[in-house]
Each structure stands twice: as C-alpha cells, then as structure tokens.
KETI-703654 format. One record per residue: residue in three letters; x, y, z of N, C-alpha, C, O in turn. Coordinates in pm, 1 decimal. Layout:
KETI-703654
res / n_c1 / n_c2 / n_c3 / ca_c1 / ca_c2 / ca_c3 / c_c1 / c_c2 / c_c3 / o_c1 / o_c2 / o_c3
ALA / X / Y / Z / X / Y / Z / X / Y / Z / X / Y / Z .
...
END
This chain:
KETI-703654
res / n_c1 / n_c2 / n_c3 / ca_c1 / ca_c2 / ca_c3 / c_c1 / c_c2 / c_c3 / o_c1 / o_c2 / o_c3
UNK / 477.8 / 1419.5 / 361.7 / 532.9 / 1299.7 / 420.5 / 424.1 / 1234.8 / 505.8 / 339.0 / 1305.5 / 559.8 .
UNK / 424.9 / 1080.7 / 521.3 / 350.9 / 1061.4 / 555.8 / 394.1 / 962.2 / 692.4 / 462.5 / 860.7 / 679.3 .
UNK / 340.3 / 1011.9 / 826.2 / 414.5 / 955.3 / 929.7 / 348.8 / 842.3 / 1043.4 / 230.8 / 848.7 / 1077.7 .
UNK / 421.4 / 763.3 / 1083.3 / 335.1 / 632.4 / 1170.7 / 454.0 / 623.2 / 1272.3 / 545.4 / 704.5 / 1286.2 .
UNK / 435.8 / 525.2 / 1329.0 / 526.1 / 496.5 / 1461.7 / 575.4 / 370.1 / 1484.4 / 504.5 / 283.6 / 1433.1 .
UNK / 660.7 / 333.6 / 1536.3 / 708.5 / 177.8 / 1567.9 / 625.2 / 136.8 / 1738.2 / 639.7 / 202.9 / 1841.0 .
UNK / 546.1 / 19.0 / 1723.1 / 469.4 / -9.9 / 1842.8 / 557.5 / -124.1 / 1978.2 / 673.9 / -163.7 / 1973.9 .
UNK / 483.1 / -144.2 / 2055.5 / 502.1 / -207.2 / 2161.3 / 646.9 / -367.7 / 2127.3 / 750.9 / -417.0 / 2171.0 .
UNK / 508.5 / -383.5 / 1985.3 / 589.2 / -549.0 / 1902.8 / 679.9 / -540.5 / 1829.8 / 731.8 / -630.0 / 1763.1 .
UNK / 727.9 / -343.6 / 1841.9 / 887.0 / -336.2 / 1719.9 / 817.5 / -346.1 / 1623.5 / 827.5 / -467.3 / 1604.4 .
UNK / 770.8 / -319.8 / 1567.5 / 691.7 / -338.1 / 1410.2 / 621.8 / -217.6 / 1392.3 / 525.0 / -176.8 / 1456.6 .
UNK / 693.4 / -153.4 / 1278.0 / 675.4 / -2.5 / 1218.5 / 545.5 / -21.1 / 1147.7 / 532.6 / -107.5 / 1060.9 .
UNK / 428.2 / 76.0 / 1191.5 / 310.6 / 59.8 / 1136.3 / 283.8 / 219.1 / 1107.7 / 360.5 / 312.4 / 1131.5 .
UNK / 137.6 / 223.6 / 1043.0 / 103.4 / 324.3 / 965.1 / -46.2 / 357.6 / 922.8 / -88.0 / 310.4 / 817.1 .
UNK / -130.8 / 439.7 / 1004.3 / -274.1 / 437.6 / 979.1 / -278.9 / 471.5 / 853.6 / -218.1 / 570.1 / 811.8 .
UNK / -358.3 / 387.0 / 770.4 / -439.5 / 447.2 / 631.4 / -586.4 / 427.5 / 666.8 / -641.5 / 366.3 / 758.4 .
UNK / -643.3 / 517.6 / 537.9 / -737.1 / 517.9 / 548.0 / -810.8 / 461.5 / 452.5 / -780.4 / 493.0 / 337.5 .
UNK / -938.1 / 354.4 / 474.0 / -975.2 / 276.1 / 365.4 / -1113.1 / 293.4 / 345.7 / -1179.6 / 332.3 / 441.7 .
UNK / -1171.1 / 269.9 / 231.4 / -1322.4 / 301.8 / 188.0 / -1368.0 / 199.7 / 68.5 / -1327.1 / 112.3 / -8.0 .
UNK / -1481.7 / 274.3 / 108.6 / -1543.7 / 145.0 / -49.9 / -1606.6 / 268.5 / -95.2 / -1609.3 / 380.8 / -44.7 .
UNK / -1663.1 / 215.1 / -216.0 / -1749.8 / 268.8 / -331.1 / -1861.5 / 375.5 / -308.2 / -1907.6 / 453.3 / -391.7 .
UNK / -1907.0 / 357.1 / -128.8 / -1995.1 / 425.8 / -124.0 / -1932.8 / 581.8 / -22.2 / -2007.6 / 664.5 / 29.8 .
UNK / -1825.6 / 583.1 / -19.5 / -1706.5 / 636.2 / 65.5 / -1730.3 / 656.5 / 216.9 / -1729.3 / 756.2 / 289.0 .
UNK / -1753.2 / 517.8 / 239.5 / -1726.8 / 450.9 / 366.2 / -1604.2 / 457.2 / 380.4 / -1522.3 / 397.2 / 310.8 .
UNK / -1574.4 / 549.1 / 495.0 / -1456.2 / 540.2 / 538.2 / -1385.3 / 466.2 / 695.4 / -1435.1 / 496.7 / 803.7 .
UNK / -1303.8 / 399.4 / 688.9 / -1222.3 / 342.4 / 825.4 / -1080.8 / 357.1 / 862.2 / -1007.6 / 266.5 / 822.5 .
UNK / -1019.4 / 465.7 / 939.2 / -893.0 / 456.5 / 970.8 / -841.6 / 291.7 / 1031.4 / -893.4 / 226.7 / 1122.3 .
UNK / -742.0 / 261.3 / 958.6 / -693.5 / 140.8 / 1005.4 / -536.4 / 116.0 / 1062.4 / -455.7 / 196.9 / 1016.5 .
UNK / -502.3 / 53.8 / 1120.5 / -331.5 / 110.3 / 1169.6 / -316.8 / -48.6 / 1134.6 / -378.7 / -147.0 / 1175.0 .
UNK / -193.8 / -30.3 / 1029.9 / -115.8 / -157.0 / 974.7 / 12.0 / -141.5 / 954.7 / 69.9 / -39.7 / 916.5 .
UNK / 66.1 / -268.2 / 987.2 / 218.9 / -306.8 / 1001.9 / 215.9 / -339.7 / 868.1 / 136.7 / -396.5 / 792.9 .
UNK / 398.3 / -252.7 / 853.7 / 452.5 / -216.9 / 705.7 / 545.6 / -338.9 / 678.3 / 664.1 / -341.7 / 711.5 .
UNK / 478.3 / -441.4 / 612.9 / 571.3 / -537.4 / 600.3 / 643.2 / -560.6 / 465.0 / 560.4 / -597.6 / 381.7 .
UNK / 728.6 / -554.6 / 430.2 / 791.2 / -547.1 / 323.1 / 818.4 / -666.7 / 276.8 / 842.4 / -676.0 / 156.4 .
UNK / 820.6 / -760.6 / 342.7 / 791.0 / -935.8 / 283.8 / 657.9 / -955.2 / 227.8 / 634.5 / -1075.5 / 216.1 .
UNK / 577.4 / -892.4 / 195.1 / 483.4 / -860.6 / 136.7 / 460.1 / -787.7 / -10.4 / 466.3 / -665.9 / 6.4 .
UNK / 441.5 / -813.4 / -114.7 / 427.0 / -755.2 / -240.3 / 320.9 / -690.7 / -282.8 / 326.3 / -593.8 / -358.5 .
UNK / 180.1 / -758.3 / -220.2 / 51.9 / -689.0 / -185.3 / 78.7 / -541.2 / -194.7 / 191.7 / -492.5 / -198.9 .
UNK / -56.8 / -460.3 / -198.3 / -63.5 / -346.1 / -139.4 / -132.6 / -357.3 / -20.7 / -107.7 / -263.0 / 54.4 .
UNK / -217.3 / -445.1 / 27.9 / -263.5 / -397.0 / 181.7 / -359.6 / -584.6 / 222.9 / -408.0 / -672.3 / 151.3 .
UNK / -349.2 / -571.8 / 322.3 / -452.9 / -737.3 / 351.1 / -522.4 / -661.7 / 458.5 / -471.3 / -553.0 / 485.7 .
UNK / -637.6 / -699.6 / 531.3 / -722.9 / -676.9 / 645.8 / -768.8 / -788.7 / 625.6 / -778.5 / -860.6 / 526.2 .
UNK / -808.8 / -800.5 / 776.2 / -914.9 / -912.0 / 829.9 / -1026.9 / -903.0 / 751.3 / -1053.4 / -802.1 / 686.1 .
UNK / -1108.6 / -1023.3 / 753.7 / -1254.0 / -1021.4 / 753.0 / -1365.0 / -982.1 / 765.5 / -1467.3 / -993.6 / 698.0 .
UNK / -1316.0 / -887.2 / 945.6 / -1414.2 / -833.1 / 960.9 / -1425.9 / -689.6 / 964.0 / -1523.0 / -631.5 / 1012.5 .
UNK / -1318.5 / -628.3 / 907.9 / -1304.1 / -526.3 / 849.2 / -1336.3 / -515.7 / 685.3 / -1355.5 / -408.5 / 627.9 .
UNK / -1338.6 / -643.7 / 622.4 / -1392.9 / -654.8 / 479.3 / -1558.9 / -629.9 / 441.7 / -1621.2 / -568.4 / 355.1 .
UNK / -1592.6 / -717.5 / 563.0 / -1722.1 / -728.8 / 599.5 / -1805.5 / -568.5 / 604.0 / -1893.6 / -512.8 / 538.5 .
UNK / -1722.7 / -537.4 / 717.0 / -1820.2 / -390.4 / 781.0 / -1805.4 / -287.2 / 664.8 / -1886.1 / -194.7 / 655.1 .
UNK / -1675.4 / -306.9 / 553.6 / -1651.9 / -193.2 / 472.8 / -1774.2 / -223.1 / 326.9 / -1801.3 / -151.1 / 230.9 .
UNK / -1834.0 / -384.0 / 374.0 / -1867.6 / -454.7 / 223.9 / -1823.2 / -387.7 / 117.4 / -1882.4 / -297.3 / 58.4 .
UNK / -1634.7 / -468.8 / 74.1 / -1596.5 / -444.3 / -48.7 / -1587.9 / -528.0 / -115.6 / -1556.1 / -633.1 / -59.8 .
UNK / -1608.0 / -533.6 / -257.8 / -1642.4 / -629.1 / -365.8 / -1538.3 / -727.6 / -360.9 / -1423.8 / -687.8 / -382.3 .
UNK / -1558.4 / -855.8 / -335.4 / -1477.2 / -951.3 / -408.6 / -1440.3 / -937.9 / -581.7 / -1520.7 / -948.4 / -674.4 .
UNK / -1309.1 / -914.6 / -588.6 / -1232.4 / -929.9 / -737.6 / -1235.2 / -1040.8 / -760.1 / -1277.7 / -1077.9 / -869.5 .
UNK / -1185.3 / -1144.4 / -652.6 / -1095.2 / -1252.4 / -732.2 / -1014.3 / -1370.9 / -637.8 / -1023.3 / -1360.2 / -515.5 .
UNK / -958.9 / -1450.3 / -679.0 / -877.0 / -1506.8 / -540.2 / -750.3 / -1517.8 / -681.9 / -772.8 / -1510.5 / -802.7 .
UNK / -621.2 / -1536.8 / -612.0 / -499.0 / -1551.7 / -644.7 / -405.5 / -1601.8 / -514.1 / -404.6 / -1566.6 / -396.1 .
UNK / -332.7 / -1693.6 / -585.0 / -194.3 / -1752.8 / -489.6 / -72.0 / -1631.5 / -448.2 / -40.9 / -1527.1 / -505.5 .
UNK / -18.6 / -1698.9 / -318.9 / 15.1 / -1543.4 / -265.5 / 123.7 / -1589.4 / -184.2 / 100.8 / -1661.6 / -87.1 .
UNK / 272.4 / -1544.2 / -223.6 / 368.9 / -1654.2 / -173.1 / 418.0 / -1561.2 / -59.8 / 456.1 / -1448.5 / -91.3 .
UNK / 419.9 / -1597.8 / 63.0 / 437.2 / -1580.0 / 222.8 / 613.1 / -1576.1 / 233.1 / 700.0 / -1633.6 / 167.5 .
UNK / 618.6 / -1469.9 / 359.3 / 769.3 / -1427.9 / 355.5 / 822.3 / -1556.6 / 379.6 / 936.0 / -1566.5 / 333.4 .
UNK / 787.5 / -1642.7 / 426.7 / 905.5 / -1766.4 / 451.0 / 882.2 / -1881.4 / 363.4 / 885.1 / -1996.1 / 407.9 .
UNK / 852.8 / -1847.3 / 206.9 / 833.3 / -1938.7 / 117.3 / 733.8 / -1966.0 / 29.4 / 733.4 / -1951.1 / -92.8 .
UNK / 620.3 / -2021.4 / 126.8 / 528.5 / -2097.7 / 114.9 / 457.2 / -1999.7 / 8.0 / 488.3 / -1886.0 / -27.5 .
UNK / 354.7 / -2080.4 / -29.3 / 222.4 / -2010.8 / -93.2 / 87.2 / -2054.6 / -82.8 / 65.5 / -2169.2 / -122.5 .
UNK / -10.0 / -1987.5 / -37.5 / -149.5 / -1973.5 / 0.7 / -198.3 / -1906.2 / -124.9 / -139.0 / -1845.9 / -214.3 .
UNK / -404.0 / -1953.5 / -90.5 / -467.6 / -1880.0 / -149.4 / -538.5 / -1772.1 / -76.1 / -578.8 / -1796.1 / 37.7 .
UNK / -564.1 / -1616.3 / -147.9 / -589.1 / -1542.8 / -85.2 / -739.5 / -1465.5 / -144.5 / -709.3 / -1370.6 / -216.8 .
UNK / -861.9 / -1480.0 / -133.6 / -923.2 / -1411.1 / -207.8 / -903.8 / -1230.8 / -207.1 / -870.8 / -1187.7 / -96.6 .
UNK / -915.2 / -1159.6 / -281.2 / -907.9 / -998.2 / -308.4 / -993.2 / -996.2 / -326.7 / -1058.5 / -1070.4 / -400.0 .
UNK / -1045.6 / -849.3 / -224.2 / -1116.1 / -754.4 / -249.9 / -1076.4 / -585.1 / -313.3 / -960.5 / -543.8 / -316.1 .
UNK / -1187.5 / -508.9 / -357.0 / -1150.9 / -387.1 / -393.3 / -1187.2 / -278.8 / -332.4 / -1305.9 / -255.9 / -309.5 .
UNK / -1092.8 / -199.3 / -298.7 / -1135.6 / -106.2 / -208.3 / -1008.6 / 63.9 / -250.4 / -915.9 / 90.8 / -326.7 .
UNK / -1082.8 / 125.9 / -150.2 / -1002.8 / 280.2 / -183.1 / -949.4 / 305.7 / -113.7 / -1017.4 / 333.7 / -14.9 .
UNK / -768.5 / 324.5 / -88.0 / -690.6 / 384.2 / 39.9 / -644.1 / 584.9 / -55.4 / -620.1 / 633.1 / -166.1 .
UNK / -666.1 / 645.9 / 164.0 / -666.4 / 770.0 / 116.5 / -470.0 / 710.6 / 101.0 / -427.8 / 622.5 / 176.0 .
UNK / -378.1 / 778.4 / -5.8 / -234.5 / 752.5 / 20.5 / -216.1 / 862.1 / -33.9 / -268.8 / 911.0 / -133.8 .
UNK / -112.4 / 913.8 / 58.4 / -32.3 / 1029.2 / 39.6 / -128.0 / 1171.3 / 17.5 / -103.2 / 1286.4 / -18.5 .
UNK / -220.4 / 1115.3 / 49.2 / -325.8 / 1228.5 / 0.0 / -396.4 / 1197.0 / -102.5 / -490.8 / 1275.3 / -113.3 .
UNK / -394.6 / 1129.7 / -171.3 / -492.2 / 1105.7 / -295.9 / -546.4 / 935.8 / -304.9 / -476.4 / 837.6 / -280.3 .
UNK / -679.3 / 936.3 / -343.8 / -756.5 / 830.5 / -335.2 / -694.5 / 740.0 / -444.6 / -657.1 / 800.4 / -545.1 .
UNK / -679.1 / 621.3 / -443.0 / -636.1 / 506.2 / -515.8 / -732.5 / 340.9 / -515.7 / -735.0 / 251.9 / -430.8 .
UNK / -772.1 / 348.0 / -590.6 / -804.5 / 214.3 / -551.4 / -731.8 / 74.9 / -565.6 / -685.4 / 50.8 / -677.1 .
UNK / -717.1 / -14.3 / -472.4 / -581.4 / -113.9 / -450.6 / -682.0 / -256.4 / -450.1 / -804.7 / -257.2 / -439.8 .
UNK / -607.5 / -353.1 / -461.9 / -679.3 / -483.7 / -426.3 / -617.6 / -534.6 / -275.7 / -506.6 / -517.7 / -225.2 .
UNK / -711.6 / -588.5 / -238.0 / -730.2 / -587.6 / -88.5 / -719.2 / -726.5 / -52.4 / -826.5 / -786.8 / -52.7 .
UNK / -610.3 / -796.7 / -19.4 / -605.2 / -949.3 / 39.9 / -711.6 / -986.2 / 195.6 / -712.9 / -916.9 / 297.3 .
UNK / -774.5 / -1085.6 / 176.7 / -818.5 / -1072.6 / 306.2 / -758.7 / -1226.9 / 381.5 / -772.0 / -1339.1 / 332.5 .
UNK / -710.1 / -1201.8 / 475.7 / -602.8 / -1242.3 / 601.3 / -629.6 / -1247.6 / 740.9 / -595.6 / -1151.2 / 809.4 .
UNK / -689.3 / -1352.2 / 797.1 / -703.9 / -1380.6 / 918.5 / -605.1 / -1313.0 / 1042.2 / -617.6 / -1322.0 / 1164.4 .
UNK / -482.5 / -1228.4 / 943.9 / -410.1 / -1192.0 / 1054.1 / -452.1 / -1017.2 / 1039.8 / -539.1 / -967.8 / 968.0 .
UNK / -346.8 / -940.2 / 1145.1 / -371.9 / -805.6 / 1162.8 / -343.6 / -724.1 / 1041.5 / -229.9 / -747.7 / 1000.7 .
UNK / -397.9 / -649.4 / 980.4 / -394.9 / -533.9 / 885.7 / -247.0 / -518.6 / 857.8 / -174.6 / -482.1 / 950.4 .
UNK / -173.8 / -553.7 / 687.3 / -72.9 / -530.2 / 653.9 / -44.3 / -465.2 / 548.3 / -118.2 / -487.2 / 452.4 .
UNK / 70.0 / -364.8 / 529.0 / 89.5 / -250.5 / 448.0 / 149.7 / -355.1 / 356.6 / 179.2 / -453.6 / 424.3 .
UNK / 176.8 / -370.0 / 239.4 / 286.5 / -428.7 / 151.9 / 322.8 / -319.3 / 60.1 / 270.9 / -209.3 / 40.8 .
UNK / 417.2 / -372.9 / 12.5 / 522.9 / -304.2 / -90.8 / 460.5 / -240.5 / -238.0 / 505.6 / -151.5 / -310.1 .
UNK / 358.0 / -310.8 / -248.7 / 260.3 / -262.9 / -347.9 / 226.3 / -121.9 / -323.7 / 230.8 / -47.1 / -421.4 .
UNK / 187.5 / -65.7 / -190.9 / 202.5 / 76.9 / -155.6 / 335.6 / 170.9 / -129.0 / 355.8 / 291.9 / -139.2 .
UNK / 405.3 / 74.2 / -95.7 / 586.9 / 135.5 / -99.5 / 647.5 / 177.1 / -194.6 / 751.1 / 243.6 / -195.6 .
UNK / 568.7 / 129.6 / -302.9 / 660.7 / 141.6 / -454.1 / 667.7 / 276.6 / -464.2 / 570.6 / 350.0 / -482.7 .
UNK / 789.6 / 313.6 / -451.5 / 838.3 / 473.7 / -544.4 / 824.6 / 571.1 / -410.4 / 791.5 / 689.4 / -402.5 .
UNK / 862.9 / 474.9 / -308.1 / 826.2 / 593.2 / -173.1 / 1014.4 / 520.2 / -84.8 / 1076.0 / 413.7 / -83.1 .
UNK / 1032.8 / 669.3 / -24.6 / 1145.3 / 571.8 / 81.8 / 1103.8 / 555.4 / 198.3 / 1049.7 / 659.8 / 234.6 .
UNK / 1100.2 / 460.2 / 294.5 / 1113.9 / 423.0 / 418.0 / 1154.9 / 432.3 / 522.1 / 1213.8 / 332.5 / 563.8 .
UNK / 1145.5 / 547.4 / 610.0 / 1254.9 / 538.7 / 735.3 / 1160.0 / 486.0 / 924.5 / 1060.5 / 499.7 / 995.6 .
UNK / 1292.0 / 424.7 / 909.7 / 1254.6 / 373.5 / 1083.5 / 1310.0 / 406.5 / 1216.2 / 1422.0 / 375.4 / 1256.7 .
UNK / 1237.2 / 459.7 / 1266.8 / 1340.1 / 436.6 / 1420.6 / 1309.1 / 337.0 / 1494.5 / 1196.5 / 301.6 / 1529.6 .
UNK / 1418.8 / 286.9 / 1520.8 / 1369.4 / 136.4 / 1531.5 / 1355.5 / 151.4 / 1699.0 / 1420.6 / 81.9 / 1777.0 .
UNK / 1284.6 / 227.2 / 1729.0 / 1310.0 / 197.7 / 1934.6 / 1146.3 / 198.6 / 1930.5 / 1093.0 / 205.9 / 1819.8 .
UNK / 1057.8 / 190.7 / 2059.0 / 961.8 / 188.2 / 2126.0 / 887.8 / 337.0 / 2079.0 / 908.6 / 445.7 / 2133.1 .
UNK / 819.2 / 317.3 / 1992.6 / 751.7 / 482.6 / 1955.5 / 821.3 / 542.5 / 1884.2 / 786.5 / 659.1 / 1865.9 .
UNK / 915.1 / 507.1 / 1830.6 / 1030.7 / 571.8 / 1730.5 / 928.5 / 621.2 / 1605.9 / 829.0 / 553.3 / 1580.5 .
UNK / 946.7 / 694.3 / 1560.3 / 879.9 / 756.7 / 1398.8 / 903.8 / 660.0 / 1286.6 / 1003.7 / 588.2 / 1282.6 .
UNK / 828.1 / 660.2 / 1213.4 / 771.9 / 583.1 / 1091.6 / 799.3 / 736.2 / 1007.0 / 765.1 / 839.1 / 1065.2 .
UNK / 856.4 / 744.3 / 880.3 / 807.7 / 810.1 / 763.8 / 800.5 / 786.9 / 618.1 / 908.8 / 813.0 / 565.9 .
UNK / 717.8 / 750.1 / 540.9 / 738.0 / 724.2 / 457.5 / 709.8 / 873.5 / 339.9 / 606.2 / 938.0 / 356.1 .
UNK / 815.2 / 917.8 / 221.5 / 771.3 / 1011.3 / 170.4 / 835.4 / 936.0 / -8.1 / 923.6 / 852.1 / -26.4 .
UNK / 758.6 / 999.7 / -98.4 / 825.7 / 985.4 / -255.2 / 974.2 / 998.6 / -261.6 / 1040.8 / 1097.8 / -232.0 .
UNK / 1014.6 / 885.4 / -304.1 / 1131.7 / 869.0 / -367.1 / 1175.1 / 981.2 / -474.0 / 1111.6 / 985.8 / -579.4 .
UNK / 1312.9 / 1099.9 / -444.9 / 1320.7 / 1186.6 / -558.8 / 1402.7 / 1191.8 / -670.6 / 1452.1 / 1291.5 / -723.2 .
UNK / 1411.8 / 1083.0 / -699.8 / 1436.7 / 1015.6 / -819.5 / 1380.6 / 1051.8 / -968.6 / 1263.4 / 1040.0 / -1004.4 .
UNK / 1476.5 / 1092.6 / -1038.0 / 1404.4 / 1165.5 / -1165.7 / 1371.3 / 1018.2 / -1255.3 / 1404.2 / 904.6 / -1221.3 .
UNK / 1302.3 / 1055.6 / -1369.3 / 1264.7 / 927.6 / -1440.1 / 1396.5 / 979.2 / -1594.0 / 1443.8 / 1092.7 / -1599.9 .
UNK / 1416.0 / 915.6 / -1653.7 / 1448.7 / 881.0 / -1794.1 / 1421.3 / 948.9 / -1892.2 / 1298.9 / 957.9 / -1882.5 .
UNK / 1460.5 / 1022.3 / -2011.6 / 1357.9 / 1130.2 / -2030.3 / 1317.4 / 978.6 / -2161.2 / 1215.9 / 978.2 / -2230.8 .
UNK / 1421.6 / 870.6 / -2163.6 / 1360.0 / 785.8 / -2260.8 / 1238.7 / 679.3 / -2248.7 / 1206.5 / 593.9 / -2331.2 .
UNK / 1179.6 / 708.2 / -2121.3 / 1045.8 / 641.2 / -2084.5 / 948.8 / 657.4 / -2110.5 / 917.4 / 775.8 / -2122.9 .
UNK / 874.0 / 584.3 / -2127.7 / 682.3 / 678.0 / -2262.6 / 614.6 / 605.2 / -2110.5 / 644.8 / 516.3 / -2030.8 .
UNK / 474.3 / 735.9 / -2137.3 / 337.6 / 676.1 / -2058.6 / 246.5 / 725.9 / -2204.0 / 234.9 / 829.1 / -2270.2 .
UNK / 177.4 / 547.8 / -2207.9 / 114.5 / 566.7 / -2335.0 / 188.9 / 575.8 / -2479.8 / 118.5 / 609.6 / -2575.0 .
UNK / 300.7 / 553.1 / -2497.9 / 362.7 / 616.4 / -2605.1 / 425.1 / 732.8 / -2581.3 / 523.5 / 755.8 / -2651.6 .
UNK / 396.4 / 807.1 / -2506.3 / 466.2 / 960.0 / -2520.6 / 586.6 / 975.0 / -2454.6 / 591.0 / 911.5 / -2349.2 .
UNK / 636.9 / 1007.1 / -2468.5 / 781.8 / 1039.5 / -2378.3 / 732.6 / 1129.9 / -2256.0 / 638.2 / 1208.8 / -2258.5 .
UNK / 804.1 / 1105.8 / -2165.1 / 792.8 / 1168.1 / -2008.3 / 950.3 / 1255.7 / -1979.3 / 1067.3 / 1254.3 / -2017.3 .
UNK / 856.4 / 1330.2 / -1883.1 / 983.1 / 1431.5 / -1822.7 / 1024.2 / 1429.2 / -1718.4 / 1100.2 / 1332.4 / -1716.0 .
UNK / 1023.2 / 1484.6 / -1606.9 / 1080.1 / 1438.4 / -1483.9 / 963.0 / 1540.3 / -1402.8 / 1004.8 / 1593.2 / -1299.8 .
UNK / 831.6 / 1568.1 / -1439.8 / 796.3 / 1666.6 / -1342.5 / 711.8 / 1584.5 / -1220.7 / 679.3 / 1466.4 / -1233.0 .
UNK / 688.8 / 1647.3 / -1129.0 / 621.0 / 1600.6 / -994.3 / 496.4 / 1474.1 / -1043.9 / 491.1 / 1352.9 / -1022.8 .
UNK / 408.9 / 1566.0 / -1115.2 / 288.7 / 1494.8 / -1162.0 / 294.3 / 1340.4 / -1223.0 / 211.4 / 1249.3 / -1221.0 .
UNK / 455.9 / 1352.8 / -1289.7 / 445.8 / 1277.3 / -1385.8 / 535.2 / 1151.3 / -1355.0 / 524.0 / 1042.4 / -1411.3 .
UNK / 655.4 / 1194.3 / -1224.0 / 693.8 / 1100.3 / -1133.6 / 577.3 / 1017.7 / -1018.3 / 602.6 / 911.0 / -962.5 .
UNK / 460.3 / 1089.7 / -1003.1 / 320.8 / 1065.0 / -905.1 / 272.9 / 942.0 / -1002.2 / 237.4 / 833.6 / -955.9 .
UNK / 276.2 / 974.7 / -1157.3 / 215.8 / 840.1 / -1190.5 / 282.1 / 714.4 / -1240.8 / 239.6 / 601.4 / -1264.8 .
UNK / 432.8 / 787.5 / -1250.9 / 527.7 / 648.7 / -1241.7 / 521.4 / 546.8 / -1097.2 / 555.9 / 428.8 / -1103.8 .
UNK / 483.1 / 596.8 / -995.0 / 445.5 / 539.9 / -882.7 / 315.4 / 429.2 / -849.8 / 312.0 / 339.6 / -765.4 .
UNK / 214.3 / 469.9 / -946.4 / 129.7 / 384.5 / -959.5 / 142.9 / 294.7 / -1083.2 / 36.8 / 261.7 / -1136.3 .
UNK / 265.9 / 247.0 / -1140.9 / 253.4 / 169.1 / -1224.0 / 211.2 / 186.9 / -1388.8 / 189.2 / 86.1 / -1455.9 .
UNK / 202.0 / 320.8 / -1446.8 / 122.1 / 340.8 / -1563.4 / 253.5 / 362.9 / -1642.4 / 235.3 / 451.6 / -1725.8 .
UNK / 380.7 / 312.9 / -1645.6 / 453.9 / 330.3 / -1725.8 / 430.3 / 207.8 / -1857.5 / 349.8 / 119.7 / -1827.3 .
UNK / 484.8 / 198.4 / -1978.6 / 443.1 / 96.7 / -2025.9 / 638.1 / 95.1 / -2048.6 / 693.1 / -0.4 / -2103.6 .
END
C-alpha cells in the first residue's frame, strides 16, 4: 500500500518518485487530483533540473471545462514499487497526481488535517474472457498488475 497524507490546504497528496533516463532521481509530493486524467504534471522547474525529453504537446481539458495546451514530457515514476514510464504534463501550477496513475488502484481519505492518504490495487478479478495480446488471461496478481497499466487489447 502506498501511503501520503491530507495537508494544511485539505488536499490529499502523495510523494512519488520521479527520474529520467539517466536515473536521476527526485522525491516529489503531489496533490491527487482526480479531475485530472493525466498521470502526473510538474512545474518547469522540476522538468528542467530532471532534463526530461519533450514527447509532444496535446490539448488538455481542465476540471472546470475549459481546454489548454499542455506540452509532455517523458519521464519514470517509482509506483507501487515498480518503475513505469508516464508522460509528464508540464504546469505552471504545483505537482499533480491524475487518474492516469489511479487506474486500477482504490483511494482512501481522511479527510481531517494530516489524516492518511492510501492508495492500494483494486482486488478485482479480471474476466477469464479478456486476451492480452490475443491470449486469454486469468485472474493472477501479475496479470491483474498489467491490466493496470493499460495492455489489455
């Protein structure tokens, strides 16, 4: 399980840890915003000091509607224990978790002043009629770990 805290501003956050290519590493503490679809945004100057590759820019529609452009970068968060590499929005505002890292995990809050953050895998079996790659899947640990990152077809 993986655990963070609710801060001063009520807003449940969560240190990860982020790297680039050369495994530069930076603990970062970011608010888990779930109006967010992203997997993670940082500032600039955390993009900067990590120098991670620009991917790309893409439009990026904001919890109260709107839509901006956001360029992505690529970078490596340690999650749950294992290295992933995510695309990285970069955002003039403070370091944000999105749902892109939530996927296939549950959420709990205490919602008071320092209250616990935990986020752990959802234990949810899969389908046995679901293929990765073509093949049919089973319900084991490993194989729910990579329904989490998206490799179902």
């Amino acid at each position: 399980m993986m655990e963070g805290v609710v801060n001063l501003r009520r807003e449940a956050t969560l240190t990860v840890v982020i790297g680039n290519s050369k495994r530069q590493l930076q603990a970062i503490d970011a608010v888990i915003d779930t109006g967010f679809n992203g997997f993670l945004s940082l500032p600039p100057t955390i993009i900067t000091m990590l120098n991670l590759p620009w991917s790309g820019s893409d439009f990026v529609t904001l919890g109260y509607g709107s839509e901006t452009y956001f360029d992505l970068y690529t970078g490596t968060v340690i999650w749950d224990g294992q290295y992933q590499e995510i695309d990285i929005a970069e955002s003039e505002t403070e370091p944000l978790l999105g749902t892109g890292l939530l996927y296939w995990y549950r959420l709990r809050v205490d919602s008071i002043k320092g209250g616990k953050v935990g986020l752990k895998p959802c234990e949810l079996t899969i389908p046995r009629s679901r293929t990765w790659h073509g093949k049919p899947v089973g319900t084991s640990p490993a194989r729910r770990a990579h329904s989490r990152v998206g490799l179902f077809t």
